[in-house]
N, C-alpha and C positions, 0 to 999 in steps of 0.2 A: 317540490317541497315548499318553496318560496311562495307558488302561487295559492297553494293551501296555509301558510302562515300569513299571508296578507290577506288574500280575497278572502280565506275564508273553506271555499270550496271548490277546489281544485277540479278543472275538463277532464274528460277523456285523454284532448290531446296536452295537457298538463302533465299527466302519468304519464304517455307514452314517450314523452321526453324525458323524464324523468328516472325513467326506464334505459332508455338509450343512453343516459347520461353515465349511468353506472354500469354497461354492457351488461343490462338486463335485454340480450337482443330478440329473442322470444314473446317474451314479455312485452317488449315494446311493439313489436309487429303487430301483435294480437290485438293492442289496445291504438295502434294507428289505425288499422283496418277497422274497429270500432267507429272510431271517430270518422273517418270516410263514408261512416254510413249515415250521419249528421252532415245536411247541407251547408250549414253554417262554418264547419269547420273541412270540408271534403277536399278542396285544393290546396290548402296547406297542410293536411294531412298525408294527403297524396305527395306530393313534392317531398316532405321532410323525411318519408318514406323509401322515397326512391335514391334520397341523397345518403341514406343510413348505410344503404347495399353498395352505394358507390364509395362507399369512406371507408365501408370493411374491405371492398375490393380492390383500392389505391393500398391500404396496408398491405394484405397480403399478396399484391401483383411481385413484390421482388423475390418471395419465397417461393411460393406455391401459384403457379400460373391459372390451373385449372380452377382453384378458388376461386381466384378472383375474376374469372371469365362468368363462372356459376353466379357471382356476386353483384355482376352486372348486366348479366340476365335476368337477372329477378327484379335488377332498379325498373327494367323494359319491360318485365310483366306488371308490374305497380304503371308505369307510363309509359308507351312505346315512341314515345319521341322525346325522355328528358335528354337533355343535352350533351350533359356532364356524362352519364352511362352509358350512352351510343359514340360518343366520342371517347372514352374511356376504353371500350369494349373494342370497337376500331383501330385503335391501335395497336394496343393487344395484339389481335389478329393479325393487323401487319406486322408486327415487331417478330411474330412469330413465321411470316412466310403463309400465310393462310388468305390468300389476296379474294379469293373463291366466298371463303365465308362469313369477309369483312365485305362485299360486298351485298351477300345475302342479309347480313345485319340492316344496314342500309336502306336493302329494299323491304326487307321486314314491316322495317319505324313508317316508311313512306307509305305503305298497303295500311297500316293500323291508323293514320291521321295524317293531319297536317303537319308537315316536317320541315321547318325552317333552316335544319341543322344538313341534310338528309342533302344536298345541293356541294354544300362547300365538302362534305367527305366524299360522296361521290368523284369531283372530280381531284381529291387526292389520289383517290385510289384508280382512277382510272389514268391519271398519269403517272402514278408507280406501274401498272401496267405495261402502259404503252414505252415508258424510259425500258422496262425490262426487257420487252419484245425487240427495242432495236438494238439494245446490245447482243444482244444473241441473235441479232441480222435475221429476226422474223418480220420483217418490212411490212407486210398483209396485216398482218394484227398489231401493230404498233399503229400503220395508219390508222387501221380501225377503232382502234383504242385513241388517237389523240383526235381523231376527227369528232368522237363522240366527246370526248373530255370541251372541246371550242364549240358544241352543243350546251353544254352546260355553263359555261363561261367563255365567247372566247377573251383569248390573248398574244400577243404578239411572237411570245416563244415557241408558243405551241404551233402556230401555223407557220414559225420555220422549220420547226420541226416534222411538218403535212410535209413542206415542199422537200427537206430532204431524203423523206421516205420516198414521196414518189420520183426522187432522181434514182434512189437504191435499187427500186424496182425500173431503173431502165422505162419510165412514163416521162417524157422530158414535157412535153407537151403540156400535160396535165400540175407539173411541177412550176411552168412558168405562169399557168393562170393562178394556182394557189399565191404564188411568191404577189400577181399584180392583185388579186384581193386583202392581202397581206397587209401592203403598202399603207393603204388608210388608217389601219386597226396601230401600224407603227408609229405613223405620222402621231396621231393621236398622244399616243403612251409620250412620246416626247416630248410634245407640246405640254403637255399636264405636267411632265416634269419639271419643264421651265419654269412655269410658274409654278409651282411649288417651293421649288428654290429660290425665284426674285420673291415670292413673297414668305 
């Protein structure tokens, strides 16, 4: 309404804010998806789109789950890799015990584009995994799971946690080369800590 009292003559994506402002949310979909069809206005129409479905879905996550699962799958059909909705939606799915189709999320956003985000949940979720598997002393898929997890990043806890899998599994051998490849990636992490703290 502003940008129609000042300019004059209010965008497409003028309205569909304007729309969203007053949870006109129909309304404003209709008239962002308008606007995405205008090159000039396509990436922030696209985004402020996706963030609409993410902002209904953070409201209704504490009532109604499924809403807001619905809610942030739609931000993923609007952009399969915004941030806020794949992270949003991922947790979700964790929170709920659904480790299966938070990862299928995951690999979803990564198969449809470039996924900047798609890296750092992966390996959340592949270390709620693999923490899962050795508590319930599945030793084989806990490896498997943190050995892929130090694929995707490693880190110093994770590859003690390789060598104490393959002690569970009775591999002692296989446990003392992980612990001496180990060594470096720790030396490291505490060195950086040093100086972080002297400076």
């Amino acid at each position: 309404l502003l940008a129609l009292l000042v300019g004059g003559c209010a965008t497409t994506l003028d309205k569909a804010r304007d729309a969203r402002n007053i949870g006109e949310y129909d309304e404003a979909r209709s008239l962002y998806e308008e606007a995405m069809a205008e090159p000039k206005m396509q990436q922030t129409a696209r985004e402020e789109l996706a963030q609409m479905y993410v902002d209904r879905a953070a409201a209704a996550e504490s009532s109604n789950k499924r809403e807001a699962e619905g809610e942030y799958r739609q931000a993923l059909v609007v952009d399969p890799v915004f941030a806020p909705a794949l992270t949003g939606l991922v947790r979700l799915l964790r929170d709920e015990g659904r480790i299966k189709d938070a990862r299928l999320a995951i690999d979803g956003a990564r198969k449809s584009a470039e996924c900047p985000t798609c890296n750092r949940l992966e390996l959340v979720v592949l270390l709620e995994e693999a923490d899962a598997a050795a508590k319930a002393e599945q030793w084989k898929e806990a490896l498997t799971r943190y050995a892929e997890a130090q694929e995707v990043r490693p880190q110093p806890a994770v590859a003690i946690s390789i060598v104490q899998a393959h002690i569970a599994l009775g591999a002692h051998a296989e446990a003392v080369a992980a612990l001496q490849s180990a060594v470096p990636m720790m030396i490291e992490a505490d060195t950086n800590a040093a100086s972080n703290f002297v400076a």
